[in-house]
C-alpha positions, -999 to +999 in steps of 0.1 A: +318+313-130+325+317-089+327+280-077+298+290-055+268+278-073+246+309-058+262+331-081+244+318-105+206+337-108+177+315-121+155+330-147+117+323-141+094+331-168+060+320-174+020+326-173+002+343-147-036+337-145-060+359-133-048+399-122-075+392-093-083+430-092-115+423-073-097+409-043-113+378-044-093+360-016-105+321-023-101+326-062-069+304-073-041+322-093-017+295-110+022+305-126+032+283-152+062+286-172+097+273-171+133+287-157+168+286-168+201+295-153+222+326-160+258+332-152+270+360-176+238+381-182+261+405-206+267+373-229+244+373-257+237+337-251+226+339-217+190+336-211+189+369-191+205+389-213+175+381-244+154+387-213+166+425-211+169+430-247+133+417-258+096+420-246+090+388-221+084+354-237+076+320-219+105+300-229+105+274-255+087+240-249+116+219-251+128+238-217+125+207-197+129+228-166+090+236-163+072+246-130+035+247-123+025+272-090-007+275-073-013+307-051-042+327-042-041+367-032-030+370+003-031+411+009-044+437-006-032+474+002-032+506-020-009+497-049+009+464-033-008+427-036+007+399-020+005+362-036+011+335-008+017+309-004+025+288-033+018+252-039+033+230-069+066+219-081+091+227-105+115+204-121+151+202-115+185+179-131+209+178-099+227+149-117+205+122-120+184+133-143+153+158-137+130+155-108+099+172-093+112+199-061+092+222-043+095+255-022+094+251+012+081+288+016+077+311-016+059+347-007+056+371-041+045+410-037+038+429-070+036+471-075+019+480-105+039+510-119+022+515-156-007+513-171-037+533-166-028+551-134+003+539-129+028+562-114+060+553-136+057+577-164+077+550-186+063+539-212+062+506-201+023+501-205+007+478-178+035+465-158+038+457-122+074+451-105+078+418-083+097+409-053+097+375-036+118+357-013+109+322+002+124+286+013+137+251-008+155+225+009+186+236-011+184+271+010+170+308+014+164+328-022+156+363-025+140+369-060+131+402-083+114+403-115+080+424-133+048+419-146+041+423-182+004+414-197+005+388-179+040+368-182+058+371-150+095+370-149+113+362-114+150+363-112+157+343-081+193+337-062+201+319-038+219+332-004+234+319+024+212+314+057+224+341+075+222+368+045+202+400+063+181+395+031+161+370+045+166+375+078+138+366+102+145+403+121+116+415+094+086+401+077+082+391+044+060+414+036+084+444+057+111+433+035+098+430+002+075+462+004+109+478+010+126+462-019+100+473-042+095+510-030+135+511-037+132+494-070+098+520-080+126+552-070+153+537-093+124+533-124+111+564-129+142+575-151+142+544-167+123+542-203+109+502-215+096+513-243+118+491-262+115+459-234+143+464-218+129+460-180+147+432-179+180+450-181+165+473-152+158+441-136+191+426-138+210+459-120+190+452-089+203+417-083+225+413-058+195+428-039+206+451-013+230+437+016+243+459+042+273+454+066+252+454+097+214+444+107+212+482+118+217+497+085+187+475+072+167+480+100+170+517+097+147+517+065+124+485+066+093+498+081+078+473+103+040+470+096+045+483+058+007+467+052-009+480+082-044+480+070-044+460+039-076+440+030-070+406+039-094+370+039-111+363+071-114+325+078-148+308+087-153+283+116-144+255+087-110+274+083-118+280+044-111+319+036-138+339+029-137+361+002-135+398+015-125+408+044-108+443+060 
C-alpha cells in the first residue's frame, strides 16, 4: 500500500429509500448502510473485490463503520436525477476510537441504464450508475458506484485539492453528468448478469485526470441540465414540490 492514505478507495454500501420517480422535491430520501476500506481490490479478501464478484449486499452488522444520510431530489432531467445535499454522519476510527464525521458537501447524480426502458442492453435488470463528488474536513473525494434494487454502492477516493476532478472550473452537476455519460459508453459491452458491476465499477476508479484543465474542459459541457425540473422555494424558503 502507497504511503499516501488516498490510495486507499472506501467502499459504501447500504439502503436507499424511496426511487422518488414522481419528482416529489420536499419528499426525504435517507442512505443507510456502512463502508469499509479497500487497498487491493484483486485480493479475495478485500471488500471490493466480493463487491465485484457477488450481487450487492449491505455489509454485516458488526461493521462498526455505519453511516446514516439524509437527501432529498435536487434535479430532475431526462434520464439523470440529482440527490443534494446530504445531511447525517458516518462513523470513523482515526485512532482514538470511532467517532461521528460528516461531509462538508456531498452531491450524488444517478443514470438509470436497465430496467424497463433502460438503454444498457445488459442484463443487469433495474440498475442505475452513480457519480458523486463532495467535501469532509479530511479533503475533496470524487466517488463512483450503481444502483441495484435499491442498495447503493459508492466507491469514494480521496484527492488532492487541486485534482481537475473537483475543480471549481465546472459544476458538480457539469462534471458528474460527464462522468456518467463516459461510464454509460464503457457499459454497453459489459454483461452483469452474473453481478459483477462491481468489477465494471472498480475499472473506472481513478476517475479520469488529464494533464491540463483544457483537455477536461474540452468535453465537460457547461449547463449539462439546462432544463431539468427543479423545486421552486416559497416566501417561507421551504421547497415546493414541483416546479420547471
Amino acid at each position: 500500500m502507497s504511503d499516501d492514505w488516498r490510495s486507499t478507495l472506501f467502499c459504501w454500501t447500504g439502503t436507499l429509500s424511496s426511487p422518488n420517480i414522481n419528482n416529489d422535491f420536499t419528499q426525504p430520501i435517507t442512505y443507510s448502510g456502512s463502508w469499509l476500506p479497500s487497498t487491493n481490490p484483486l485480493d479475495s479478501s478485500d471488500p471490493l473485490h466480493a463487491t465485484s464478484n457477488n450481487p450487492p449486499t449491505v455489509p454485516p452488522s458488526t461493521n462498526l463503520n455505519t453511516f446514516t444520510l439524509a437527501t432529498t431530489l435536487a434535479a430532475s432531467h431526462a434520464d439523470f436525477r440529482v440527490y443534494a445535499p446530504f445531511k447525517g454522519s458516518y462513523m470513523l476510527d482515526n485512532g482514538d476510537g470511532h467517532d461521528s464525521y460528516r461531509d462538508k458537501k456531498h452531491v450524488l447524480i444517478v443514470k438509470r441504464i436497465g430496467g424497463n426502458g433502460g438503454d444498457g442492453g445488459n442484463g443487469g435488470g433495474d440498475v442505475s450508475l452513480a457519480a458523486a463528488r463532495g467535501n469532509t474536513e479530511f479533503g475533496k473525494f470524487v466517488s463512483v458506484g450503481y444502483v441495484a434494487g435499491d442498495v447503493l454502492t459508492l466507491v469514494r477516493r480521496y484527492v488532492d485539492d487541486g485534482d481537475l476532478r473537483v475543480s471549481s472550473k465546472w459544476s458538480d452537476e457539469d462534471y458528474l453528468v460527464h462522468v456518467l455519460k463516459k461510464m454509460n459508453e464503457a457499459i454497453k459491452s459489459e454483461n452483469f448478469a452474473g453481478g459483477n458491476i462491481g468489477l465494471f465499477i472498480e475499472k473506472q476508479l481513478p476517475l479520469e485526470q488529464p494533464e491540463d484543465a483544457k483537455t477536461l474542459k474540452d468535453y465537460v459541457v457547461k449547463g449539462a441540465l439546462e432544463g431539468a425540473e427543479r423545486p421552486t422555494v416559497n416566501a417561507k424558503g421551504k421547497k415546493k414540490r414541483k416546479a420547471k
